[in-house]
KOLMAR-95597 format. One record per atom (N, C-alpha, C, O): x, y, z. Coordinates in steps of 0.1 Angstrom, whole numbers, padded with zeros to 4 digits, always signed. Layout:
XYZ ...
end
This chain:
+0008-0012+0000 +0000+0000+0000 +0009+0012+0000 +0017+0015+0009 +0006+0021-0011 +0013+0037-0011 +0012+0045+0000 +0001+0043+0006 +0018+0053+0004 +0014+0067+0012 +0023+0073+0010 +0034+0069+0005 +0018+0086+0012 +0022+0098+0009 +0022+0105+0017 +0013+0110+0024 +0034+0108+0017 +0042+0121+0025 +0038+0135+0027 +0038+0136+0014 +0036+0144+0030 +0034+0158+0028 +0037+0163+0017 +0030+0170+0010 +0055+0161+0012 +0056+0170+0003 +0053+0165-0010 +0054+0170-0021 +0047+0151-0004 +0042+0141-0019 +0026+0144-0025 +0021+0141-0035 +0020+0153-0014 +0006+0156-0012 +0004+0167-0026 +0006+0179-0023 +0002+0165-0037 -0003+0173-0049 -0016+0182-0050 -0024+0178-0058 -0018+0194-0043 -0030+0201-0044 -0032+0198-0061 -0024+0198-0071 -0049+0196-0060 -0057+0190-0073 -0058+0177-0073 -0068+0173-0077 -0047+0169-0069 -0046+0149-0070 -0058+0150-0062 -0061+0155-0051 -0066+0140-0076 -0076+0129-0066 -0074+0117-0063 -0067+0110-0070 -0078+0115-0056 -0079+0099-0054 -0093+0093-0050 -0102+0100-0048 -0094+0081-0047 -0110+0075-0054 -0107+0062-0045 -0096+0059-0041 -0121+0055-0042 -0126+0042-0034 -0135+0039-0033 -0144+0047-0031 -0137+0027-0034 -0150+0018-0037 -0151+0009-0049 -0141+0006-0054 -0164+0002-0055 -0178+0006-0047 -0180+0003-0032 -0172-0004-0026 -0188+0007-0029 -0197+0003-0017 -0208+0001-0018 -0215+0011-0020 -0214-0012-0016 -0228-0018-0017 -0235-0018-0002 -0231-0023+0009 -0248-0011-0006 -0257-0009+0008 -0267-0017+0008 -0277-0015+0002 -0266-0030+0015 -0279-0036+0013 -0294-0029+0028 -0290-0022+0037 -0301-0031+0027 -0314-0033+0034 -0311-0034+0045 -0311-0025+0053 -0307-0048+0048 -0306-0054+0063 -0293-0042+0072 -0295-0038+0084 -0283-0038+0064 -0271-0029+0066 -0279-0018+0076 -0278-0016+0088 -0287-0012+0064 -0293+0002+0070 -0304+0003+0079 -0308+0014+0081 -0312-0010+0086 -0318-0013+0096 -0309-0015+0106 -0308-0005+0113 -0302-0024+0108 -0293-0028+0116 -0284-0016+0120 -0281-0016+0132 -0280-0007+0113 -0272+0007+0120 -0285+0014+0124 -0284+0022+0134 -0296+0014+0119 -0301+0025+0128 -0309+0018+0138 -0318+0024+0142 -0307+0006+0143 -0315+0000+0153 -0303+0006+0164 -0305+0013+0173 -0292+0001+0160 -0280+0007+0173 -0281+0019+0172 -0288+0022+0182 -0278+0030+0165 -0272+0043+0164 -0283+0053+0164 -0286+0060+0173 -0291+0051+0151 -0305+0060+0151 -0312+0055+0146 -0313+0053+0134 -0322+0052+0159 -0335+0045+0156 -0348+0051+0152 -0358+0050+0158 -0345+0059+0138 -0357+0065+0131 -0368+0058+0125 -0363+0050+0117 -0384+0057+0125 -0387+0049+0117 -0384+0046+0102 -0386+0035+0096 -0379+0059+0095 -0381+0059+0084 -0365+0051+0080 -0362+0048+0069 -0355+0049+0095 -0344+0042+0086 -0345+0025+0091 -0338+0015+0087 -0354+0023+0101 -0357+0009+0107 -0373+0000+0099 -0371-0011+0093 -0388+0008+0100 -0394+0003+0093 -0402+0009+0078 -0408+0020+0076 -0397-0003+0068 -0404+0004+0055 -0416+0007+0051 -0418+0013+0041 -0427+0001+0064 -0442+0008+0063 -0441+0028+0065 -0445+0038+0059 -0432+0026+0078 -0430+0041+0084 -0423+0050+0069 -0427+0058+0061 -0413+0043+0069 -0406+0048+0060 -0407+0058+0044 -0401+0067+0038 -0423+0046+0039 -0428+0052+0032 -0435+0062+0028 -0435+0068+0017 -0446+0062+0045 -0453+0077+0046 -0444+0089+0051 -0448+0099+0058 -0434+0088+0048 -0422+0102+0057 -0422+0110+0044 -0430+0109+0034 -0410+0119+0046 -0409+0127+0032 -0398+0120+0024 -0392+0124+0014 -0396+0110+0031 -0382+0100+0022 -0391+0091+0009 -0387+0087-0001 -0402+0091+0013 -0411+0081+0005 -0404+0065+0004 -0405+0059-0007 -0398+0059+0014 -0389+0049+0014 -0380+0051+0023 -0376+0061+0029 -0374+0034+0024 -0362+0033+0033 -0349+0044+0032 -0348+0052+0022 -0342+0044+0041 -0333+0058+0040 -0323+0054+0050 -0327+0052+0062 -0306+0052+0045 -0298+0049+0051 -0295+0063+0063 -0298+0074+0058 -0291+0063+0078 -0294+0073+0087 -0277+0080+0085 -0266+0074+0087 -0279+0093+0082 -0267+0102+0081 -0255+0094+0084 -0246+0092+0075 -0255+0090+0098 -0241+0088+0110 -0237+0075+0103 -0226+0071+0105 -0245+0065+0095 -0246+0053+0092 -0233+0059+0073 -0221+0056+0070 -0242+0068+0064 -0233+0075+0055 -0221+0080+0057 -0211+0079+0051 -0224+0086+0066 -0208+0091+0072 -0196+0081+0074 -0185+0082+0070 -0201+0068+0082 -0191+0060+0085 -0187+0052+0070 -0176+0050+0067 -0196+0048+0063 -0195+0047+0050 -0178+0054+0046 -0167+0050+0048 -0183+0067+0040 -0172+0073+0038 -0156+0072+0048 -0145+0074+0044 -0160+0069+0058 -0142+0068+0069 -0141+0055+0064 -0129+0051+0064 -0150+0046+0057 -0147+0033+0058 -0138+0034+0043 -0126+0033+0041 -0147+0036+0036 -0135+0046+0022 -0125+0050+0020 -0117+0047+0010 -0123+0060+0034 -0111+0067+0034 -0099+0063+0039 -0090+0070+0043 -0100+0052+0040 -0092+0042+0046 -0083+0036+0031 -0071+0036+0028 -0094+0029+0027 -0091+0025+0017 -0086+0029+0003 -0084+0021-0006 -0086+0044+0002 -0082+0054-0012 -0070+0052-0014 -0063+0047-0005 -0065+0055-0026 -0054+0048-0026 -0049+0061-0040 -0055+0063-0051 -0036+0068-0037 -0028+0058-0027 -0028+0075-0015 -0028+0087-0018 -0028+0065-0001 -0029+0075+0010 -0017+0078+0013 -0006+0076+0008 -0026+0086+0028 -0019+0096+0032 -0012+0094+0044 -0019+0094+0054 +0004+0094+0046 +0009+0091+0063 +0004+0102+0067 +0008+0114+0065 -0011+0094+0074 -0018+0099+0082 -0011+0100+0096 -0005+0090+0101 -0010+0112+0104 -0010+0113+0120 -0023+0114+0128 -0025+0107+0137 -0032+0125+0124 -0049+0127+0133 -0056+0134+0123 -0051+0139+0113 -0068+0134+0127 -0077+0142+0122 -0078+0152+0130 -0079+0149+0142 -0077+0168+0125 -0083+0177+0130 -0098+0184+0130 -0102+0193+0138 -0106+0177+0121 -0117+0181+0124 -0125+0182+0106 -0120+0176+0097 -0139+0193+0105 -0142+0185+0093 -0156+0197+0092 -0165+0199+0101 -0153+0202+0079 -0158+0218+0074 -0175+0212+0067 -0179+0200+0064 -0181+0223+0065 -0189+0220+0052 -0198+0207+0049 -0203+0204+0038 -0199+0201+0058 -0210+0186+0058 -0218+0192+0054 -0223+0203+0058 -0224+0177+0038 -0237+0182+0034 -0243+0166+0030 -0235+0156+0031 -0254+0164+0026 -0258+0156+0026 -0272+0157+0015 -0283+0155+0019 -0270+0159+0005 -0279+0163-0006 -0287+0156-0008 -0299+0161-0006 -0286+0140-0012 -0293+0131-0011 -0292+0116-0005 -0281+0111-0003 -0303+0112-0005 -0302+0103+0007 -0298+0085+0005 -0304+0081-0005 -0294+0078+0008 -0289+0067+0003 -0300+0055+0007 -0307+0056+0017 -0301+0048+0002 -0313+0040-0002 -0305+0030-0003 -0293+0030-0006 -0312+0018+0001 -0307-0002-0003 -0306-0003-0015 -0314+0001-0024 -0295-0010-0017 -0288-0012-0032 -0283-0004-0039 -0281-0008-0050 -0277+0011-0034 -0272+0024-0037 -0253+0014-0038 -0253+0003-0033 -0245+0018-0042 -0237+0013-0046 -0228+0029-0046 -0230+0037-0055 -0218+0029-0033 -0207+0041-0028 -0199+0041-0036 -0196+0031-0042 -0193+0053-0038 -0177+0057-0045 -0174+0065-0038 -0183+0073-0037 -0162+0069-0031 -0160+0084-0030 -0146+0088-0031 -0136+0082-0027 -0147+0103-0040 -0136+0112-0045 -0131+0117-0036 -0139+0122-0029 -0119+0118-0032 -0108+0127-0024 -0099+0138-0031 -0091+0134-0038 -0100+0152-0030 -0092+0160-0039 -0082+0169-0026 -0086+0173-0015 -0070+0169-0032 -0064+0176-0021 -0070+0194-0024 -0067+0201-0034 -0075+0197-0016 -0076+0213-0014 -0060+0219-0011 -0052+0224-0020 -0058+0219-0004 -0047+0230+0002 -0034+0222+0007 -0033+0209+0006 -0028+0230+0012 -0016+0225+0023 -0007+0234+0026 -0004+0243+0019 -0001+0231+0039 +0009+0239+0045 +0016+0235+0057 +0014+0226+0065 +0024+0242+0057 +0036+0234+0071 +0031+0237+0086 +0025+0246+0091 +0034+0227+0090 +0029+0232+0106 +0041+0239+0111 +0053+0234+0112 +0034+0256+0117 +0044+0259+0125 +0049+0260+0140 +0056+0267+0147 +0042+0249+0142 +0048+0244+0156 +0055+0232+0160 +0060+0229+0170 +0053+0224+0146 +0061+0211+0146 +0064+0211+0130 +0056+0212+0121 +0078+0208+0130 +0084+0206+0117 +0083+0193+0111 +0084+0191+0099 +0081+0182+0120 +0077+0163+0117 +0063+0165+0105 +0058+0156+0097 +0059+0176+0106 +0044+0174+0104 +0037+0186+0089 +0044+0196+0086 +0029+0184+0084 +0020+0193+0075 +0008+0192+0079 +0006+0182+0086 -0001+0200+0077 -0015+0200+0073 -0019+0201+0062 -0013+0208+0053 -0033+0192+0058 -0039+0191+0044 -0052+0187+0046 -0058+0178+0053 -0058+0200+0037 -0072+0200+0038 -0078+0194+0025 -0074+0201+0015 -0084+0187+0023 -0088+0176+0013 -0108+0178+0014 -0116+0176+0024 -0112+0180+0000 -0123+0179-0007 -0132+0167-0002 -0126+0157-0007 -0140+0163+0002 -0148+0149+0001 -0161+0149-0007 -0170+0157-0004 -0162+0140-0017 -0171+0137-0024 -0175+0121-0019 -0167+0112-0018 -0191+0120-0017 -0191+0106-0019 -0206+0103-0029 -0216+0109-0025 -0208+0096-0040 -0211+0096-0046 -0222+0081-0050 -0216+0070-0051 -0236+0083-0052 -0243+0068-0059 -0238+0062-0070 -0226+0065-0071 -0242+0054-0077 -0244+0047-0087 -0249+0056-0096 -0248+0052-0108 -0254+0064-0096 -0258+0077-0107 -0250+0088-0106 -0249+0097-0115 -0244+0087-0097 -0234+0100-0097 -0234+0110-0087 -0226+0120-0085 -0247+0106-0081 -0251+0118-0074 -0244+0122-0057 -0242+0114-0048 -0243+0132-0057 -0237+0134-0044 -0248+0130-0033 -0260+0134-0033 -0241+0122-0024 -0248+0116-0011 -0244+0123+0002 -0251+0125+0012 -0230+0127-0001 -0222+0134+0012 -0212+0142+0006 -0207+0139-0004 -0210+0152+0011 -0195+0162+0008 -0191+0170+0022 -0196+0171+0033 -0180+0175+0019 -0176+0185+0029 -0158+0181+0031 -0152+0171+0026 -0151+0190+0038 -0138+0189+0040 -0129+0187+0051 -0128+0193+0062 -0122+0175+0046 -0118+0175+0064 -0101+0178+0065 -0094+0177+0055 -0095+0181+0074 -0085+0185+0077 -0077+0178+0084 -0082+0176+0095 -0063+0172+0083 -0056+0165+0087 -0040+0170+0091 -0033+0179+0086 -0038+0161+0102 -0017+0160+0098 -0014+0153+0090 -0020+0142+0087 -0005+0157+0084 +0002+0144+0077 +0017+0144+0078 +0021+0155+0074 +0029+0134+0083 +0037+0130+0084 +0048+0136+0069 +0046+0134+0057 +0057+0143+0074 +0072+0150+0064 +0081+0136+0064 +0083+0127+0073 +0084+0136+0051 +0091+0127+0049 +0104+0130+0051 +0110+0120+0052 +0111+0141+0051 +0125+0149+0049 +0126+0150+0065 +0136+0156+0069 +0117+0145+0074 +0121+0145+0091 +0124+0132+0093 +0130+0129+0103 +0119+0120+0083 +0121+0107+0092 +0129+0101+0095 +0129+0092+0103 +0144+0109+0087 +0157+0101+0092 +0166+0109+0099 +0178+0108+0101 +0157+0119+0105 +0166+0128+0116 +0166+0121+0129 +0156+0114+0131 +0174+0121+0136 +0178+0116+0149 +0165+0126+0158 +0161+0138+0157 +0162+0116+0166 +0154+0117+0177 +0156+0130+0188 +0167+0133+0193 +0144+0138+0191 +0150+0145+0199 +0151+0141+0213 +0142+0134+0218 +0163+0146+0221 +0166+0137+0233 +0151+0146+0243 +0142+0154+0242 +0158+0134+0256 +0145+0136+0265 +0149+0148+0270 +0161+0152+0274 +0133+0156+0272 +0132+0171+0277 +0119+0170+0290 +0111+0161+0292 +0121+0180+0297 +0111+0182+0303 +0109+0170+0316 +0118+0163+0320 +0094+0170+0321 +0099+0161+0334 +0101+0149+0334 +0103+0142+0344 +0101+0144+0321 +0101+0128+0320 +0119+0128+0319 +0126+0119+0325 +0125+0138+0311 +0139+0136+0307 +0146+0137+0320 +0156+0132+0325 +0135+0148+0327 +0145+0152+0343 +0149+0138+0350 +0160+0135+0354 +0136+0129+0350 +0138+0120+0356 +0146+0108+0351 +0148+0098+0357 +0150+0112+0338 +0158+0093+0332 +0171+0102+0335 +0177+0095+0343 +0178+0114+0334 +0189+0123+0334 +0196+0122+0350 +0208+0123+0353 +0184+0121+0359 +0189+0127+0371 +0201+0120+0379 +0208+0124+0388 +0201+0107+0372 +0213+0101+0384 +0224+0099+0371 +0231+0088+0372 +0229+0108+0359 +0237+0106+0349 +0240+0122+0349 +0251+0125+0354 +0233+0128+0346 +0241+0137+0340 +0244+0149+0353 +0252+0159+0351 +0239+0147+0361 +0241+0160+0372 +0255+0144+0380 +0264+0152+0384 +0258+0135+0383 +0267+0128+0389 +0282+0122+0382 +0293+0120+0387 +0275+0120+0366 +0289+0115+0358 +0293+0128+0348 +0287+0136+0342 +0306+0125+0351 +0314+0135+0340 +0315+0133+0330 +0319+0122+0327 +0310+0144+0314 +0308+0138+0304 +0322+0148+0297 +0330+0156+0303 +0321+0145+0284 +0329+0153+0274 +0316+0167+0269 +0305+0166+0264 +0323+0177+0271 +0313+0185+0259 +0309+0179+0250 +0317+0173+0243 +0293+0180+0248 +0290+0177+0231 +0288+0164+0228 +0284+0160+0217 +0291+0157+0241 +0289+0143+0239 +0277+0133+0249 +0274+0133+0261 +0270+0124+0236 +0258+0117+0241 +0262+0105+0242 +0266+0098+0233 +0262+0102+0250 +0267+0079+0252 +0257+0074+0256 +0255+0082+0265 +0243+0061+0258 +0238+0055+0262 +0232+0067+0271 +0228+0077+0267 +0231+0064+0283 +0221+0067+0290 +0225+0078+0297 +0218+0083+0306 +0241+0082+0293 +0246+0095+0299 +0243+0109+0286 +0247+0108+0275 +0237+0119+0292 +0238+0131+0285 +0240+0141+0287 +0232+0147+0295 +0249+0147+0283 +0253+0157+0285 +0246+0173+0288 +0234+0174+0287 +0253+0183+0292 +0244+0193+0295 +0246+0202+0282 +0238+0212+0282 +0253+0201+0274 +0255+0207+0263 +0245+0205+0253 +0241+0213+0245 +0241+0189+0255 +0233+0183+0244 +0221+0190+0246 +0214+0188+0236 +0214+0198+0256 +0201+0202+0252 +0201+0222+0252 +0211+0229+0254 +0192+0225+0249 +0189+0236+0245 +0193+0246+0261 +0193+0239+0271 +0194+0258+0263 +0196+0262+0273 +0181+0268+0282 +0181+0272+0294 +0169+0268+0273 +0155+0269+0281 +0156+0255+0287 +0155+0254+0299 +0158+0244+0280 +0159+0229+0285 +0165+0227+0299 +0160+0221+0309 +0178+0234+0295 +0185+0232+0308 +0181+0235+0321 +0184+0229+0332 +0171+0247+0320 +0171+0260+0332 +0159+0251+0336 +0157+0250+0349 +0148+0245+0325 +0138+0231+0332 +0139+0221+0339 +0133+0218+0349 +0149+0215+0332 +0155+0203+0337 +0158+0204+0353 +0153+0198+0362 +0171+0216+0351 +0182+0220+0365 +0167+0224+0380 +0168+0223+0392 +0154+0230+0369 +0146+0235+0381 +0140+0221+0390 +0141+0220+0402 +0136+0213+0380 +0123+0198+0384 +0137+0193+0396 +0135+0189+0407 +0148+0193+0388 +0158+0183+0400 +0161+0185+0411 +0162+0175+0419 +0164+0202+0414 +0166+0211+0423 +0151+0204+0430 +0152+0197+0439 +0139+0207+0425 +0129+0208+0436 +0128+0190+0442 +0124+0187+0453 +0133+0182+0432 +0129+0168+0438 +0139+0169+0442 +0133+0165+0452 +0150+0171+0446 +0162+0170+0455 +0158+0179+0470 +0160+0175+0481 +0151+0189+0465 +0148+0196+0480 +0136+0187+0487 +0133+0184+0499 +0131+0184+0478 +0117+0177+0488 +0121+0162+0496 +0118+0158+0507 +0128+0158+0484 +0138+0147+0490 +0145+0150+0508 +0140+0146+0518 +0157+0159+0506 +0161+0164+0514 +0148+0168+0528 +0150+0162+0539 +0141+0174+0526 +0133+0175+0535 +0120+0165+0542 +0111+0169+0550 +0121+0154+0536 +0113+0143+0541 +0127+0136+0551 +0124+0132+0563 +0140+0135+0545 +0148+0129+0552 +0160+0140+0556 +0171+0141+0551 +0152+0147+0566 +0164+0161+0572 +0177+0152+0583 +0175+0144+0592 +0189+0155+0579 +0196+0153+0588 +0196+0152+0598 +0187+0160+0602 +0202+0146+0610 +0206+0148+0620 +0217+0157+0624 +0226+0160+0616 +0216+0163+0641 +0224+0173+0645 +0231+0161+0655 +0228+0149+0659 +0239+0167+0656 +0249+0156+0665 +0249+0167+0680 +0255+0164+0690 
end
C-alpha cells in the first residue's frame, strides 16, 4: 500500500474508493443501534415520511465514507484528524445504492509548531451509482514529512527527561558535546531545557532532602 508524505501531497490529485454496496438489512441494523428513526428501521413508516422509502441514517453514510477513506489509494501518512468543514448531505442513500468516493487535495501547508508534520485540507465527495452526491464536505488532517524521518530523535526534555537524566548527568562527568547510552550531557540540550531540567531536579532534590532532614549531633 502507497502513502504519501506531505511533500508528496499534490494540491488538485484525486484519489478515489469503492464501490460500496448498501444492502437493506445494513441500513436497519445501524439505525436499530445508532438511530432508531422509523423511516431508517421500518419500510411501512418509512414510506409515509418525506423520504417516500427506506433511507440509510446520516451517521450510518458518514461511516460509509471513513470506511472509504481508509481505503483510497494511494494514502496519506496519516497522523490525526483535525476536524471537518462544510458537511452536506444532498441526497439520501437507499438499499442497493452502490458508494464511491472522490478525495481532492484542497490545500496544504507546514505546521508551524512542529516541523515532523504538515497539514492538508482535502475535498470529500461521496457519490451513488448515478453520480449523485450523497455526502460532501472537507476534512483536515496531519500528515507525516518525509525529509524528518531520518533525523535523529529528539533527546528527552522536560519532566520525564528530568527523571531518566537525574542520576547521569548531574553525577557523571561527560565530554562536551557528547551523548553515550544513558549519559547526556548538559550541552546536548537547548539552554531553556536546561534551566527546566536543572529546576524539576533542584525541587525533587529539595523535597527529598526534607522528608529525610539530617541529624544534628
Amino acid at each position: 500500500m502507497t502513502r504519501l508524505y506531505f511533500e508528496e501531497a499534490e494540491v488538485g490529485k484525486k484519489r478515489t474508493a469503492g464501490p460500496y454496496f448498501v444492502s437493506k438489512n445494513e441500513i436497519i441494523e445501524f439505525a436499530k443501534k445508532f438511530d432508531p428513526q422509523p423511516f431508517h428501521i421500518n419500510e411501512e413508516a418509512a414510506a409515509r415520511s418525506v423520504f417516500a422509502g427506506l433511507t440509510a441514517s446520516s451517521a450510518h453514510t458518514f461511516s460509509i465514507l471513513i470506511s472509504l477513506l481508509g481505503n483510497a489509494q494511494p494514502s496519506l501518512h496519516f497522523l490525526a484528524g483535525l476536524g471537518w468543514d462544510e458537511l452536506r448531505l444532498p441526497t439520501a442513500v437507499r438499499p442497493g445504492d452502490e458508494l464511491d468516493l472522490e478525495v481532492t487535495v484542497l490545500e496544504k501547508r507546514e505546521s508551524k509548531s512542529n516541523s515532523d508534520r504538515g497539514i492538508v485540507r482535502n475535498q470529500m465527495h461521496l457519490r451513488n451509482q448515478a453520480r449523485e452526491i450523497v455526502l460532501q464536505g472537507i476534512n483536515t488532517v496531519l500528515v507525516a514529512r518525509r525529509q524528518m524521518r531520518n533525523q535523529r530523535p529528539k533527546t528527552l526534555t522536560g519532566a520525564f527527561g528530568a527523571l531518566a537524566l537525574r542520576s547521569s548527568w548531574f553525577r557523571q562527568p561527560t565530554s562536551p558535546n557528547v551523548s553515550c547510552g544513558s549519559r547526556l550531557c548538559e550541552n546536548s540540550l537547548e539552554p531553556r531545557t536546561r534551566r527546566i531540567v536543572f529546576s524539576i531536579v533542584f525541587s525533587q532534590e529539595k523535597s527529598r532532602c526534607n522528608r529525610f532532614p539530617q541529624r544534628r549531633n
